[in-house]
SEDREN-829780 format. One line per 5 residues: number of its first residue (from 1); their letters; for each residue x, y, z of N, C-alpha, C. Coordinates in steps of 0.2 Angstrom, whole numbers. Layout:
NUM = A = X,Y,Z,X,Y,Z,X,Y,Z | ...
//
This chain:
1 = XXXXX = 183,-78,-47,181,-84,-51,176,-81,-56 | 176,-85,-63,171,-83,-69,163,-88,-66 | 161,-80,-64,152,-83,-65,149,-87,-69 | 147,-95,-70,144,-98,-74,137,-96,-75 | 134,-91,-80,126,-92,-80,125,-95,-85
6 = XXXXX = 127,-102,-86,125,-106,-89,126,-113,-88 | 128,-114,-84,128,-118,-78,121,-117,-73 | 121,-111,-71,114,-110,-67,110,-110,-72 | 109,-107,-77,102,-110,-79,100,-117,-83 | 105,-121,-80,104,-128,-84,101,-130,-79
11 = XXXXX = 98,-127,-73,95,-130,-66,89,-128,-66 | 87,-123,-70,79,-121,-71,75,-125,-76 | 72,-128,-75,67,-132,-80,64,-125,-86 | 61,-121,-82,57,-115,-84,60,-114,-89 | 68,-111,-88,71,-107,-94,70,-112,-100
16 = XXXXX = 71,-117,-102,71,-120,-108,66,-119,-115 | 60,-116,-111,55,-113,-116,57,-106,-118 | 67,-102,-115,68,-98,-122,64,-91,-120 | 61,-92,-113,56,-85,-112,64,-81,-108 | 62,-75,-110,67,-70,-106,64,-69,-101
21 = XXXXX = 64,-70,-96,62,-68,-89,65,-62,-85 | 60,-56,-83,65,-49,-82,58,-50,-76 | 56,-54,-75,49,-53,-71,52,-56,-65 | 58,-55,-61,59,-62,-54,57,-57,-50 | 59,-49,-51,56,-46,-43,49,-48,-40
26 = XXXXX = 45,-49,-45,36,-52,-44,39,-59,-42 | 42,-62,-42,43,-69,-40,47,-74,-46 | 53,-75,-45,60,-79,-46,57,-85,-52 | 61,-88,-55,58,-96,-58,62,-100,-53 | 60,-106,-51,65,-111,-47,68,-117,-50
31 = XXXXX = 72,-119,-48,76,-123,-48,73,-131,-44 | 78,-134,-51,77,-143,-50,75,-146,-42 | 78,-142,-38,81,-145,-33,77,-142,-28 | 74,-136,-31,68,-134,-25,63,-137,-25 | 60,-140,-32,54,-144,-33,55,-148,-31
36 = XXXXX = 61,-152,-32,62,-158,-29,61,-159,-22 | 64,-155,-18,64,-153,-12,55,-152,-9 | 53,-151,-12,45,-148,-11,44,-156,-9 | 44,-158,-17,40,-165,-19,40,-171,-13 | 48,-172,-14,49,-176,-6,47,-175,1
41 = XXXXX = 45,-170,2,43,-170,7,36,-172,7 | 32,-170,4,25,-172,3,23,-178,1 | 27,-181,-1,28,-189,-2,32,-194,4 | 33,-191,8,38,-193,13,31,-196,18 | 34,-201,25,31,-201,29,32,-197,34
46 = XXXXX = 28,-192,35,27,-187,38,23,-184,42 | 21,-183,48,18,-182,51,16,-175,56 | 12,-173,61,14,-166,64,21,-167,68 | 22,-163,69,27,-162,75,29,-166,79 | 34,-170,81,34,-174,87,41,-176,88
51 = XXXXX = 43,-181,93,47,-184,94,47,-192,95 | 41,-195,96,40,-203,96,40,-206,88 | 37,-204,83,37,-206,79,42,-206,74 | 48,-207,66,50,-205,63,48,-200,57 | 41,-201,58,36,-196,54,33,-191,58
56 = XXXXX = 35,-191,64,35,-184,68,41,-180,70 | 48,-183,71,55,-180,69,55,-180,62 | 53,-183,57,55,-178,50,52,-171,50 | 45,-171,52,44,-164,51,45,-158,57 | 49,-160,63,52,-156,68,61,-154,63
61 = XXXXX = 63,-161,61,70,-159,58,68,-155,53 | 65,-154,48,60,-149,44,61,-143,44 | 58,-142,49,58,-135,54,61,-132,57 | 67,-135,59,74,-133,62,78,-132,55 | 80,-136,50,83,-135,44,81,-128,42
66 = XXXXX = 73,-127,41,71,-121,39,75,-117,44 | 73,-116,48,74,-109,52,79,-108,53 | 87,-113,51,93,-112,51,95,-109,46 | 94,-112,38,94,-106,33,93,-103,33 | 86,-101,35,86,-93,35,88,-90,38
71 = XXXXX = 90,-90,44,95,-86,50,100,-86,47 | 105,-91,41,111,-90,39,109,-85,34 | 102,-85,30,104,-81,25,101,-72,28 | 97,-72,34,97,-67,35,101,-65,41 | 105,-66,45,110,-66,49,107,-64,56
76 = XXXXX = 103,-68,56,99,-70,65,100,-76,68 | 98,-76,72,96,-83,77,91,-89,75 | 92,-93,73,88,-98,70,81,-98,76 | 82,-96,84,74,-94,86,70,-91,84 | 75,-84,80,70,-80,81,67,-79,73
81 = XXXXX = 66,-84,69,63,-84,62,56,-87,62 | 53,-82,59,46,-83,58,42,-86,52 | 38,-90,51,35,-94,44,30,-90,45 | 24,-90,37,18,-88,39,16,-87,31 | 9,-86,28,7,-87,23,11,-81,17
86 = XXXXX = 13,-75,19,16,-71,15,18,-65,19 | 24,-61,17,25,-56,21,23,-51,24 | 17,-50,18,11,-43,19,9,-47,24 | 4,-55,26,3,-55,31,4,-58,38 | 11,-59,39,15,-57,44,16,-50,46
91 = XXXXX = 15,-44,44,18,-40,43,11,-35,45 | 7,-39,45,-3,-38,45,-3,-38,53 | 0,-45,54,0,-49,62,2,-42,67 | 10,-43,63,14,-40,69,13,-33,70 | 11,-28,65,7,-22,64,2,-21,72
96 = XXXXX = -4,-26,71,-8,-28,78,-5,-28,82 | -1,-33,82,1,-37,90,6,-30,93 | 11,-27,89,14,-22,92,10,-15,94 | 6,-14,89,1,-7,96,-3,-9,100 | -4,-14,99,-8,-17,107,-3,-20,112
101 = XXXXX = 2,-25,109,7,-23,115,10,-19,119 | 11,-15,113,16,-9,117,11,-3,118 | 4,-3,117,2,3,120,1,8,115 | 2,8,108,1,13,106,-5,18,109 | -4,24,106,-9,27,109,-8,34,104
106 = XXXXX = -14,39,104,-14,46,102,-9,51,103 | -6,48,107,2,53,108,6,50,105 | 7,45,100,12,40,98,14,42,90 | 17,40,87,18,41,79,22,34,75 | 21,34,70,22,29,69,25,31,62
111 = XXXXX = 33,30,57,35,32,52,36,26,47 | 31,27,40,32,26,35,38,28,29 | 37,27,23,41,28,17,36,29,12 | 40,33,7,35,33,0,38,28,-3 | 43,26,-2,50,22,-6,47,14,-7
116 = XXXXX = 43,12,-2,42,6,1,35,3,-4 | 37,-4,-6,30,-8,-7,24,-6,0 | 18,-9,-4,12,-6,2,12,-12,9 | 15,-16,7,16,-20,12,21,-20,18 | 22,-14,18,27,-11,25,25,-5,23
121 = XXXXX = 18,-3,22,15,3,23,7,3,25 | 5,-1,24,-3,1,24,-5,-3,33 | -1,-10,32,0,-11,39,1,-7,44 | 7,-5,44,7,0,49,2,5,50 | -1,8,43,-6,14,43,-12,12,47
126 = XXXXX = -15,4,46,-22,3,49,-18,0,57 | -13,-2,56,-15,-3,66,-14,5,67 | -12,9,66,-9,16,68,-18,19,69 | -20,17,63,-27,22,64,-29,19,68 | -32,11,71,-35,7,76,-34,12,81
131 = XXXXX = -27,15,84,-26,17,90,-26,25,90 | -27,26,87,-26,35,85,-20,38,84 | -15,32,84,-7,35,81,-7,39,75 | -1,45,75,-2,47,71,5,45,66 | 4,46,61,7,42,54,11,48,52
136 = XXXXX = 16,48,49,24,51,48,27,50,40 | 28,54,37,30,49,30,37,53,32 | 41,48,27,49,49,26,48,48,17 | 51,55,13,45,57,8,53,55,5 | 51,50,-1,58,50,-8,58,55,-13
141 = XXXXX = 63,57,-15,66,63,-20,64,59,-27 | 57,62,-28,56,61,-37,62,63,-41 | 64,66,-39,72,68,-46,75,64,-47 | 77,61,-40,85,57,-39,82,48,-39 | 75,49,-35,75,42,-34,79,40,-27
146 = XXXXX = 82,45,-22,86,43,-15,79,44,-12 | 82,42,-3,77,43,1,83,44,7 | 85,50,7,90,51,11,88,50,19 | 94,49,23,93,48,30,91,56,31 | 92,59,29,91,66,32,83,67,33
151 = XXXXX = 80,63,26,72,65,24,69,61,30 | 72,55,34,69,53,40,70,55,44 | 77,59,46,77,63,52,71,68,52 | 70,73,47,66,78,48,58,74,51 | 58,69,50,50,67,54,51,62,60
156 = XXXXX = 56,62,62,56,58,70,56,63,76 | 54,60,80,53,63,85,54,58,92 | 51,60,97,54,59,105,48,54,105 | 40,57,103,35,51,100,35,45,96 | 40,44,91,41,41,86,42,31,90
161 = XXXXX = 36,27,88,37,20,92,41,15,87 | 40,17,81,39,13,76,43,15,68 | 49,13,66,48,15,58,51,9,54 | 45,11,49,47,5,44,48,7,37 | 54,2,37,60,4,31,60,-1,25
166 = XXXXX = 60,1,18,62,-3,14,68,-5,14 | 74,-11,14,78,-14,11,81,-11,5 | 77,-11,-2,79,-10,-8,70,-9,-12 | 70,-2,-14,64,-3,-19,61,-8,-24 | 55,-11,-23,53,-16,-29,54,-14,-33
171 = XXXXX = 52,-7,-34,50,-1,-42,55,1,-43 | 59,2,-41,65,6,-44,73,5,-42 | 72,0,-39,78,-1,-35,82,1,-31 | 81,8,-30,82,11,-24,84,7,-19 | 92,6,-16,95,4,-9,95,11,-5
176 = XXXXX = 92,13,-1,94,18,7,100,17,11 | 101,21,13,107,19,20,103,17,24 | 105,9,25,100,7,29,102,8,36 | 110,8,37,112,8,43,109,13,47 | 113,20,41,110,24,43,103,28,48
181 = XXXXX = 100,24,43,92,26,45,90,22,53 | 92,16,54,91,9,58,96,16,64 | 101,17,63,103,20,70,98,28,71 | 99,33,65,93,36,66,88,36,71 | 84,31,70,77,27,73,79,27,81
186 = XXXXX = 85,23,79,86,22,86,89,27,95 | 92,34,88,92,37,91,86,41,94 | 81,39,94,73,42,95,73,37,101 | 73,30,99,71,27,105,66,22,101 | 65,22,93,61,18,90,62,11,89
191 = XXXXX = 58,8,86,59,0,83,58,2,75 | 61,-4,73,62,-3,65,59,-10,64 | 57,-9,58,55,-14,54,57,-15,48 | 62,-19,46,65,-17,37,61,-23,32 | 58,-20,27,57,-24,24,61,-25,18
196 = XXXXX = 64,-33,20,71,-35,14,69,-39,9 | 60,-38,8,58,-45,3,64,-43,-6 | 64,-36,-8,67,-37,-14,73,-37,-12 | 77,-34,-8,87,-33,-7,89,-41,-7 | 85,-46,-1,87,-52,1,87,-56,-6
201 = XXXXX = 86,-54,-13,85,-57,-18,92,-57,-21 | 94,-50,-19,101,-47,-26,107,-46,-18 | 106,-46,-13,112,-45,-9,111,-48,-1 | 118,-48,1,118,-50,8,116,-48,14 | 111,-48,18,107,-45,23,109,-48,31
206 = XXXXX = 110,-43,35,110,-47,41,106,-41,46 | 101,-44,47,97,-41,55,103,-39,60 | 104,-45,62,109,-41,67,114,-36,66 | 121,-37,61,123,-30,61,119,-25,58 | 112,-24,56,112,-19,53,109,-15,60
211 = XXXXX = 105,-20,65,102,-18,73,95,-16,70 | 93,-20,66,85,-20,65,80,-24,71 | 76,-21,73,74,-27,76,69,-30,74 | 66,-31,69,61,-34,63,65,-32,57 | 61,-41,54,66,-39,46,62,-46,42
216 = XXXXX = 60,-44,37,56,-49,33,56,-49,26 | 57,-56,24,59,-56,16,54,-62,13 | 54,-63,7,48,-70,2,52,-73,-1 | 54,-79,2,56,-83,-1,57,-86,-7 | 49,-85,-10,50,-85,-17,51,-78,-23
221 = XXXXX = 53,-75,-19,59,-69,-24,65,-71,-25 | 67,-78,-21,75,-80,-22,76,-90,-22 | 72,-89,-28,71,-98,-30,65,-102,-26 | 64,-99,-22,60,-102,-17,51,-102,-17 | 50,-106,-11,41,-110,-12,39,-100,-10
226 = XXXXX = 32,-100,-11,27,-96,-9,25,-95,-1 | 28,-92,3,29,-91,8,31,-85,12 | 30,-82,18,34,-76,20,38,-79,26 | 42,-74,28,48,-74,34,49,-69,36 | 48,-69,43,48,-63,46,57,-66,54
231 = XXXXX = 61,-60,55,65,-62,60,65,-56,65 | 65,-56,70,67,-51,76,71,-53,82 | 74,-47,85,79,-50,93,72,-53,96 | 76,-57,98,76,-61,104,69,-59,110 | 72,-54,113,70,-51,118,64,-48,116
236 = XXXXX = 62,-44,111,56,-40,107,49,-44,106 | 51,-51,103,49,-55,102,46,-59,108 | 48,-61,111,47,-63,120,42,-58,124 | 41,-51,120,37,-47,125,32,-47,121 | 30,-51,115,25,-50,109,19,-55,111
241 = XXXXX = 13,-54,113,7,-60,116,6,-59,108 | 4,-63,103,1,-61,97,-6,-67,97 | -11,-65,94,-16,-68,93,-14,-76,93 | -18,-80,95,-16,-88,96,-22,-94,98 | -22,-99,96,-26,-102,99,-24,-103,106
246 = XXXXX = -28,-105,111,-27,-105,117,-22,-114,117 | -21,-119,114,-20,-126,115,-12,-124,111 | -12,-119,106,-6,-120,102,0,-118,105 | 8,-117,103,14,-116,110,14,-110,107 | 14,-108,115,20,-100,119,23,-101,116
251 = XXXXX = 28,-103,114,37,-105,113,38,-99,108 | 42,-95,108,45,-90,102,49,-95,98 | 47,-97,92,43,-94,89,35,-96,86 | 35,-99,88,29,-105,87,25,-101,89 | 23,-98,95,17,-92,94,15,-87,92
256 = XXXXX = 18,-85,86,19,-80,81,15,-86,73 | 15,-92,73,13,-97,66,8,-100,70 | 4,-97,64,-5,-99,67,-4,-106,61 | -8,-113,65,-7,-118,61,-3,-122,62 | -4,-127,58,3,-132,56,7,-128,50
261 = XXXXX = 13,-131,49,17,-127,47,16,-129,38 | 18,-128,32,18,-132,26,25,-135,25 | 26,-138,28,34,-144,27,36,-143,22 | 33,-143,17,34,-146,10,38,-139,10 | 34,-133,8,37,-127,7,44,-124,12
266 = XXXXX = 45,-128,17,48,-126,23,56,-130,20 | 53,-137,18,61,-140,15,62,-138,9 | 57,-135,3,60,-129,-2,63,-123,2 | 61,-123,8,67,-114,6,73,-117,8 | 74,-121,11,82,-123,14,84,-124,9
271 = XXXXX = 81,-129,1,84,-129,-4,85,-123,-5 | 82,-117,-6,82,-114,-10,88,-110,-7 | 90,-109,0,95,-104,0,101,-108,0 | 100,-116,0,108,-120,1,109,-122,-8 | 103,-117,-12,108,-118,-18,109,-109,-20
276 = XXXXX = 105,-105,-19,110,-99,-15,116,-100,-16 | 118,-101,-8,124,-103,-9,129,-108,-12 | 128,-111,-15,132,-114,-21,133,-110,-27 | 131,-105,-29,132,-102,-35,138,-97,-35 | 140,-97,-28,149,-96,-30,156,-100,-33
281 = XXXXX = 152,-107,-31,156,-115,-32,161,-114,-29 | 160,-111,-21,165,-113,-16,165,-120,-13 | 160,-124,-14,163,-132,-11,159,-130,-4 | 158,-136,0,157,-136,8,162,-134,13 | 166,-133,11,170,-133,18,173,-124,23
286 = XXXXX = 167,-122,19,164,-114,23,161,-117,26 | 158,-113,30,149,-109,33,145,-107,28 | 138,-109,29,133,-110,23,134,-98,26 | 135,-95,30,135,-89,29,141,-88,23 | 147,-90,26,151,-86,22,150,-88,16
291 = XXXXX = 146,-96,12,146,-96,6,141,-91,1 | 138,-89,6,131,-87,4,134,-79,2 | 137,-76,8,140,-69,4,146,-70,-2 | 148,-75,-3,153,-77,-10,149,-76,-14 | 142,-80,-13,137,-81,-19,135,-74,-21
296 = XXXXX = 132,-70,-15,130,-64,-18,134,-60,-21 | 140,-60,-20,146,-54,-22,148,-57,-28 | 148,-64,-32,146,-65,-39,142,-63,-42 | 134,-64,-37,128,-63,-44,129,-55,-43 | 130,-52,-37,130,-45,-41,134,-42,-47
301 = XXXXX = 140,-45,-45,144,-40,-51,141,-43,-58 | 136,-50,-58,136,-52,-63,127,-48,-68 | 124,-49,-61,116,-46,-63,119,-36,-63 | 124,-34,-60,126,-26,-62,127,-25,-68 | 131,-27,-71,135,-30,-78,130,-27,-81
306 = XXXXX = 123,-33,-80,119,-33,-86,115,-25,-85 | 113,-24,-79,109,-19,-78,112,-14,-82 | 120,-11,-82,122,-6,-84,122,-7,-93 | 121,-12,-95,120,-14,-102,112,-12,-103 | 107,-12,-99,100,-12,-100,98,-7,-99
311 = XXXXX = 102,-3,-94,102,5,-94,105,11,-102 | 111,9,-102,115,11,-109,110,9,-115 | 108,4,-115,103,3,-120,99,8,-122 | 92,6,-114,87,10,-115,88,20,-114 | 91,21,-113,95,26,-113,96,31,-119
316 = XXXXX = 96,26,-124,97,27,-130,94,29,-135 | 89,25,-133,80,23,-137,76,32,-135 | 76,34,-141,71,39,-141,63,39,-139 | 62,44,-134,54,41,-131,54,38,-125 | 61,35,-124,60,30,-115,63,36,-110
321 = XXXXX = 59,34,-104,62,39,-99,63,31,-93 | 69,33,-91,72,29,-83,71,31,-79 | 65,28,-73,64,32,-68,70,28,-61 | 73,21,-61,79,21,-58,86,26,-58 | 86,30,-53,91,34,-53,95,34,-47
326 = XXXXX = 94,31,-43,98,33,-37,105,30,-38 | 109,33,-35,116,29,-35,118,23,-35 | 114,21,-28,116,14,-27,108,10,-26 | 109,5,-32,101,2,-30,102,-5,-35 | 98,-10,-34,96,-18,-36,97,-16,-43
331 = XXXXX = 99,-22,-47,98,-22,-55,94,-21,-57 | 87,-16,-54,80,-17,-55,77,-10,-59 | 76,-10,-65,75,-5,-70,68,-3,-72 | 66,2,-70,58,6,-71,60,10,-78 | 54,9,-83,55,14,-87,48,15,-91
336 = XXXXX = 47,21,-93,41,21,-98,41,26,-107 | 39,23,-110,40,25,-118,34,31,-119 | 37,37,-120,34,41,-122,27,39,-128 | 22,41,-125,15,40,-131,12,33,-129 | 16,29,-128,15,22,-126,11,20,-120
341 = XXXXX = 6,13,-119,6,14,-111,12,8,-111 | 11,9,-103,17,4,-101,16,-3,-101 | 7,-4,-101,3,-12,-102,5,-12,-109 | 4,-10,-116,6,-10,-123,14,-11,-124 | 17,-8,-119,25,-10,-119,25,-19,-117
346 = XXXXX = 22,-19,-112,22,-27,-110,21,-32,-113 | 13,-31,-117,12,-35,-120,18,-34,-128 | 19,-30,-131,22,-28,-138,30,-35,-134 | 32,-35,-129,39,-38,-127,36,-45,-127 | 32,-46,-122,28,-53,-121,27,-57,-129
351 = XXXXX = 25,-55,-135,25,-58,-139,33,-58,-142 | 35,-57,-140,42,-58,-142,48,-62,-139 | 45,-66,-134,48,-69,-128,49,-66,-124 | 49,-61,-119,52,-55,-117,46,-54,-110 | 48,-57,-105,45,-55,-97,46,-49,-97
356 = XXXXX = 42,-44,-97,45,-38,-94,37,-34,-91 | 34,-37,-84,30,-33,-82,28,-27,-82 | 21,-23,-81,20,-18,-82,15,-16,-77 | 16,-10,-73,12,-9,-64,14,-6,-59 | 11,-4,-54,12,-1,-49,17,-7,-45
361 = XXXXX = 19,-11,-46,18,-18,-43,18,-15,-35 | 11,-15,-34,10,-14,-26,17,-7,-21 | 20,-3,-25,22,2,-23,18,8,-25 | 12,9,-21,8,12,-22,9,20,-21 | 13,22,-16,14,31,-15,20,29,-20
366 = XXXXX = 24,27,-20,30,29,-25,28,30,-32 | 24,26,-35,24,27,-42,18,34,-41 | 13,35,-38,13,41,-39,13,48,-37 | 20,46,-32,23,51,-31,30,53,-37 | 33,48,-43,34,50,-46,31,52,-52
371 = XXXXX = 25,51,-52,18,56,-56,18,50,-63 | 18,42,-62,16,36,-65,7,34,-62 | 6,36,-57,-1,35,-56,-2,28,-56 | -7,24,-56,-9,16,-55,-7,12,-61 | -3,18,-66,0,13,-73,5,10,-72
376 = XXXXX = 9,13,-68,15,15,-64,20,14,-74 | 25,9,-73,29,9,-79,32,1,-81 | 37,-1,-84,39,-7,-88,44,-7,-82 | 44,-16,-77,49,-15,-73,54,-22,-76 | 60,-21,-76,65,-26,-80,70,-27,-73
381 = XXXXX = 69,-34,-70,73,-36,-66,78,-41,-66 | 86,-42,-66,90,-44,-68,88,-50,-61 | 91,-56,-64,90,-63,-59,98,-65,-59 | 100,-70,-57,106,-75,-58,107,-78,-64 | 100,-79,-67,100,-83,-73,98,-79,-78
386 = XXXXX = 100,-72,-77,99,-65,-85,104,-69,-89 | 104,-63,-94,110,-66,-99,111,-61,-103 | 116,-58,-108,116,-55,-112,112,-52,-116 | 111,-59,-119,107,-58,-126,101,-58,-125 | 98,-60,-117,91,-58,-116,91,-49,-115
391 = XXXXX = 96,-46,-113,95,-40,-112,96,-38,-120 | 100,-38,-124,99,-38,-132,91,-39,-134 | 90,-42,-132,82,-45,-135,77,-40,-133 | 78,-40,-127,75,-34,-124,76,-25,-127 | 81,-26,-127,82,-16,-132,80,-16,-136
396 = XXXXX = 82,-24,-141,79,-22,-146,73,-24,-147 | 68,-26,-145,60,-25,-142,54,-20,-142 | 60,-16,-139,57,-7,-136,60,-3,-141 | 66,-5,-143,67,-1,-150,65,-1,-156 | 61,-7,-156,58,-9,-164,50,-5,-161
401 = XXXXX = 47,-5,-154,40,-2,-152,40,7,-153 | 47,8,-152,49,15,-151,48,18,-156 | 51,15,-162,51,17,-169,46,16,-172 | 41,14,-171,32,13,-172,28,19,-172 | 31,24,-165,30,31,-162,25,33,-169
//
């Protein structure tokens, strides 16, 4: 079928103001039907949790909706899906609760990535110091931009409790063999953690066959409210006591969400992933899974398209260096302009319509382990709603700044 991106962007209010938007890895624009979805709920008669009132089954139905979508888009169990204010801090929680659970201790190790945002890194590193665990990095190839399964094997071991993996790099796009690594891991005897907050934006993810046993993505990287989501087996979760009021439920997953939940944000993500999957214009009469892999195997070949045009472009341009280089990775394109800073790149675009952020964006060993330091470089990320002529706009932006030189 022909991809309408114009048809989806008559759904974003945002787009109308004409701004090129390459900025959705830092967080997505949304859709009609998200806000709308927000809106209703907070206007609705609504109450905490219950079953007596119908303002207390709206917001238990709420919260089963959520947790179904998400389990269809990340391929879990609707138990085992977790809310909570953001993924770093979910990700903060479960760091604690699993060395204290399971006993870390000075004989234990724990594997990191340089590849990874600092939020499936710095966690791990402070529960790991609380306990005396020692810390493992699984180091990325500056040249290539990969992060071979091999670079992980050389740092596992028989000690090894814990490793935590990127999904797909924020900074440079970088996809790993996930599988690879996750089996890896598990040939050690460890747990994995992946974090899929960027891959869950541009492709289809399942926890289970990938055999992760933690996986957590931000809802609003893919149309959705501000939020995190965390999912795990079953059984992992069940042995997890995690900090809690003493009056609030045991139940998995409920004793993992400190609080009342925000409804409002809970019935934006179900929007946001049941219009996911609509951007195949397969109809109902799939499974909200199988329409959702339709939708993703659309937008990629479409947000690809663009990227190989944005690469080709900047490619071109005298002065740009592309630090995206791995084979297989996200539409998401790093680059920096000879003489230039990458903040003067940002802004020179921005006055021209042109989202195109400039930063470490929170992949803190990556950028300077590619020797970009705290400046890091210009990140341009392709959405559902790219288009063309905003990558046009964009070349020619950097090309009119390059020739400034």
């Amino acid at each position: 079928m022909r991809y309408d991106v114009a048809a989806v962007r008559a759904q974003f209010p945002a787009l109308t103001t004409g701004t090129a938007h390459f900025d959705g890895p830092g967080g997505s624009q949304t859709p009609t039907v998200v806000a709308e979805a927000v809106a209703r709920t907070l206007t609705s008669s609504i109450a905490n949790r219950g079953s007596v009132t119908a303002a207390e089954r709206l917001a238990e139905q709420t919260v089963a909706e959520a947790r179904s979508a998400m389990a269809d888009l990340l391929g879990t169990d609707p138990s085992t899906v977790i809310f909570g204010r953001s993924m770093t801090a979910n990700t903060m929680d479960l760091a604690r609760t699993l060395a204290r659970c399971h006993l870390w201790g000075p004989d234990d190790e724990v594997v990191v990535t340089s590849l990874d945002h600092d939020g499936n890194v710095r966690p791990w590193l402070l529960a790991a110091e609380s306990v005396g665990a020692t810390v493992r990095w699984a180091e990325v190839d500056p040249a290539t931009g990969e992060l071979p399964v091999a670079a992980l094997q050389e740092v596992l071991s028989e000690r090894t409790r814990l490793v935590a993996l990127p999904g797909a790099s924020n900074l440079i796009g970088t996809r790993p063999d996930l599988p690879g690594m996750v089996a890896a891991a598990h040939d050690v005897g460890a747990l994995v953690h992946v974090d899929a907050v960027h891959l869950a934006a541009h492709a289809p993810v399942s926890r289970e066959e990938l055999g992760a046993d933690l996986l957590s993505c931000s809802p609003y990287k893919f149309f959705g409210p501000h939020l995190g989501v965390t999912c795990g087996t079953p059984d992992l979760l069940e042995g997890l006591r995690p900090d809690k009021l003493l009056p609030s439920s045991d139940a998995v997953p409920e004793r993992f969400e400190l609080g009342t939940l925000p409804y409002e944000l809970l019935a934006g993500t179900t929007a946001a992933v049941d219009f996911l999957a609509s951007l195949a214009g397969t109809g109902q009469t799939s499974s909200r899974r199988t329409r959702l892999e339709a939708a993703f195997a659309a937008v990629e070949a479409h947000e690809d398209a663009l990227r190989v045009r944005a690469e080709d472009g900047l490619s071109a341009i005298d002065g740009v260096t592309l630090w995206s280089r791995a084979l297989h990775r996200t539409p998401t394109l790093l680059f920096t302009l000879e003489g230039v800073e990458p903040s003067a790149v940002h802004r020179h675009l921005a006055a021209r319509g042109v989202n195109a952020p400039a930063s470490h964006f929170y992949a803190w060993e990556l950028s300077h382990r590619l020797g970009l330091g705290a400046a890091g470089g210009v990140r341009v990320g392709m959405a559902p709603y790219s288009t063309t002529e905003e990558v046009d706009r964009l070349l020619e932006g950097v090309a009119e700044l390059a020739a400034r030189r």
